[in-house]
N, C-alpha and C positions, 0 to 999 in steps of 0.2 A: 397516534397522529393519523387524522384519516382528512388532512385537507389536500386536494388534487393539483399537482406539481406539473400539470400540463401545461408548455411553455418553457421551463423554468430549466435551464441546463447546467451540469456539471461535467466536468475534464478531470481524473487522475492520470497523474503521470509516475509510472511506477519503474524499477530498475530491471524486475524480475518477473516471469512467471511464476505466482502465489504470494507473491509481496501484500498485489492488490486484494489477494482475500483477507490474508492474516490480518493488515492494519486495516480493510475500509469495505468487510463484506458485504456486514451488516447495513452498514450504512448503505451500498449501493444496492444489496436489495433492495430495502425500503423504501430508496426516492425512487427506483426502480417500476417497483409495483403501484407506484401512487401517480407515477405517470410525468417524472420528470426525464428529460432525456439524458440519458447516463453515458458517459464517453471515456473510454480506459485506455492510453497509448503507452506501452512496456516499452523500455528503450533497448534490450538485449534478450534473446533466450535464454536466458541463464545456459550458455553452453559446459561453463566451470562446475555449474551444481554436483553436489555429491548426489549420487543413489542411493537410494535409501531398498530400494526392492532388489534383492539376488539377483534375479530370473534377467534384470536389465540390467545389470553391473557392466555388460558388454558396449553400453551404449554412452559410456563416462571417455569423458575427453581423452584419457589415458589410454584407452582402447579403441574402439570407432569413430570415437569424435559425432557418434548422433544422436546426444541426449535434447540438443536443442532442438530437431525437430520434433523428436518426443514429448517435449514440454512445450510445443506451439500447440499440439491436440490436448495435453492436461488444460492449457487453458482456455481452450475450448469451451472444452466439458465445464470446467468451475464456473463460466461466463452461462451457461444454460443453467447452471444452478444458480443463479444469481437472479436472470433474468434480463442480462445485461447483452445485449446485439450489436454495439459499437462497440467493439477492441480490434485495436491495430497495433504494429510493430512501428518505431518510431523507422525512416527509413523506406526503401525498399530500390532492388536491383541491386547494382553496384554500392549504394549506399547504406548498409546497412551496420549497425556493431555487436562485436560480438561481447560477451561475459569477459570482466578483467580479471575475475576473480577477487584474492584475497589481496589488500595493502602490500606491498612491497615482496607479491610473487612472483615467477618469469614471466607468466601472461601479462600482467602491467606494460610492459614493454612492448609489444606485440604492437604494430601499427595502426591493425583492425579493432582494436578492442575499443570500447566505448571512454574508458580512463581518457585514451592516448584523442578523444576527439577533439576539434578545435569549437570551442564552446559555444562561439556566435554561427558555425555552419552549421550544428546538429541543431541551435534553437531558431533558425530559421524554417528548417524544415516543420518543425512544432507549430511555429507563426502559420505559417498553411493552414494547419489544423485549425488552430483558434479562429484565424480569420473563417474559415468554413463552418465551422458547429457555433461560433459565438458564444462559449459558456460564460454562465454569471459565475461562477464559482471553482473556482482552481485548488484540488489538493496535490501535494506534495510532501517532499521530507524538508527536515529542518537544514540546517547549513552543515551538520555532520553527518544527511542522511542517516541519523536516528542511531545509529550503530559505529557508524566509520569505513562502511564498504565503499570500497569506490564506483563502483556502479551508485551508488545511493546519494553518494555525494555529487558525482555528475547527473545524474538525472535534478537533483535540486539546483543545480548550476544552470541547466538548461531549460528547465520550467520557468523560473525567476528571468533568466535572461529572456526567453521570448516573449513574456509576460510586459518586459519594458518594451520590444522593439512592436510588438503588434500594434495595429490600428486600431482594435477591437479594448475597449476598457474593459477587464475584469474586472467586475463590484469588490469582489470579496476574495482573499485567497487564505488558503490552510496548510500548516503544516501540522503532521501525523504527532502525537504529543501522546506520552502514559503519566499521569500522577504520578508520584510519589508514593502517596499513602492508599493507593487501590495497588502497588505493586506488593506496598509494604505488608498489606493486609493479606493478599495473596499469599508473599513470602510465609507469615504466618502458620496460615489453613494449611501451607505445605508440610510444614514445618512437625505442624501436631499430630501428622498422620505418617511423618516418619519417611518424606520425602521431600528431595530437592527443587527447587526452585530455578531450573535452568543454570544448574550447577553454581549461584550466586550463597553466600554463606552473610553478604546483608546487601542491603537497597545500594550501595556505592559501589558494587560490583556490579549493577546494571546499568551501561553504558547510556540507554534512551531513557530513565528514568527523569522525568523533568520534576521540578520543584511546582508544586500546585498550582503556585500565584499565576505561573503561565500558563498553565490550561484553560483556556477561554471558553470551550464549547464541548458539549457531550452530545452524542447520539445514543438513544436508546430504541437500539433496533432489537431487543428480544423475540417481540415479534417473526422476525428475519432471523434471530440464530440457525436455525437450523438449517435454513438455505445456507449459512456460512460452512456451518461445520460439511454438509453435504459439498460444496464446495472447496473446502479444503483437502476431503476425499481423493478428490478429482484431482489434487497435486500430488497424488501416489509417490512420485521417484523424491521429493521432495519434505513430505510429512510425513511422518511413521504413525501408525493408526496407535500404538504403545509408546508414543515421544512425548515430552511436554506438552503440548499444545492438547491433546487428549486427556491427557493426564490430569490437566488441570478442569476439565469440559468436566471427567470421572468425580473429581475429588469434590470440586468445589460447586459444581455446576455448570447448566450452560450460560447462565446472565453473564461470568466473568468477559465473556466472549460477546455478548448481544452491547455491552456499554463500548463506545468508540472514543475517542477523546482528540482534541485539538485545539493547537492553537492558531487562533488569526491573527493574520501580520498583512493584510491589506483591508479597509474595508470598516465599517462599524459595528461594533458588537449590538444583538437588537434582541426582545424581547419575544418569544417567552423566555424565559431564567429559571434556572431551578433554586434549589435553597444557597449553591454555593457564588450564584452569580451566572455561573457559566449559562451561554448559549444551546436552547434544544433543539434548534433548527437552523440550520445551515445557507439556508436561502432566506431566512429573517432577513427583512428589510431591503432586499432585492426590488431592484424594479425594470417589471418587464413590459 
């Protein structure tokens, strides 16, 4: 893709730091570098995250309670490997939330935590946002947040709600989508080499696994993988350089990683198309 996206804006709204690498690196590399304006607002630190590095295991909520500022400079760093100069924290001062953690843990409870927010106060604060950058293009997660986190599922709560109250019309909106049969194929390649699949034993054990018909749109940012993977580096306490996500980049390649996938649920699907239909550009049929 080398047409220039100057003008042309996008908004994710993500739950976590490294969310926004894992599902939409590639992608925001590449509208990135081509010159469209890229705008990232994470609604919590991930202050629940596990550590994944020894040497900071001190900094897990269990202990100091300061992994969340640790993971406001991971995404830092991931956001310069990206290319990406606008990310913000949804919030700030008094108003900020923290990581709920897992479904039906004692953090849920907690007042502060982003679960416990009241959904039209946190998407107004967004509404700000939107009404200021004006993106044509809105990603987020599906209505299960992709997984079932709660973090995931209220950030999809509150993307979608501010998206109704703003003055500002989004053309187009996306939520984060995986195939089926690119999971399924995955599974496979794992399979023949004599390892797991993010401990799934078939495709119905992957919770975000969507059924194809609903995948509208692909990005093929290969080009960009490696600013992802370099980016995903950069979420150290968070990715294990020897976890799935590598493992798979090792086994199978880096394309597994360069293709994105999504479905639109605002907006008209628009041309170019590849062989299965889907969408290759994301700002198709935008008008600015």
């Amino acid at each position: 893709m080398t047409k220039n996206y100057s003008g042309y804006r996008m908004l994710l709204v993500h739950a976590h730091p490294d969310d926004e690498t894992i599902n939409n690196g590639a992608t925001m590399a590449m509208y990135a570098a081509l010159g469209a304006d890229v705008t990232l607002m994470t609604c919590t630190r991930g202050e629940e995250g596990e550590v994944l590095v020894s040497d900071l295991s001190h900094l897990a909520s269990a202990h100091n309670d300061l992994l969340g500022a640790h993971r406001e400079l991971e995404l830092a760093e991931a956001m310069k490997m990206l290319g990406v100069t606008d990310h913000r924290f949804l919030g700030q001062g008094s108003t900020v939330f923290r990581d709920s953690g897992m479904m039906g843990s004692p953090q849920n409870e907690r007042p502060d935590v982003f679960w416990q927010a009241d959904v039209d106060a946190a998407a107004t604060l967004l509404v700000d946002v939107i009404e200021e950058i004006k993106p044509h293009v809105l990603i987020t997660y599906d209505e299960f947040g992709g997984y079932g986190h709660p973090d995931h599922i209220q950030a999809h709560r509150v993307a979608m709600r501010a998206a109704e109250l703003s003055d500002w019309a989004i053309q187009k909106i996306y939520w984060n989508a995986m195939p089926k049969s690119v999971l399924a194929a995955g599974m496979e390649k794992m399979k023949e080499i004599g390892s797991d699949f993010f401990g799934a034993e078939s495709i119905d054990d992957i919770p975000f696994a969507k059924d194809d018909e609903l995948v509208t749109s692909v990005i093929d940012g290969n080009e960009y993988v490696h600013a992802k993977m370099d980016a995903m580096k950069a979420h150290a306490t968070q990715i294990a350089l020897d976890g799935p996500f590598f493992a798979l980049s090792n086994n199978l390649g880096l394309e597994i990683w360069g293709h994105e996938y999504y479905s639109l649920v605002r907006g008209v699907k628009s041309a170019p198309f590849d062989d299965n239909g889907r969408e290759l550009d994301l700002f198709a049929g935008i008008q600015i």
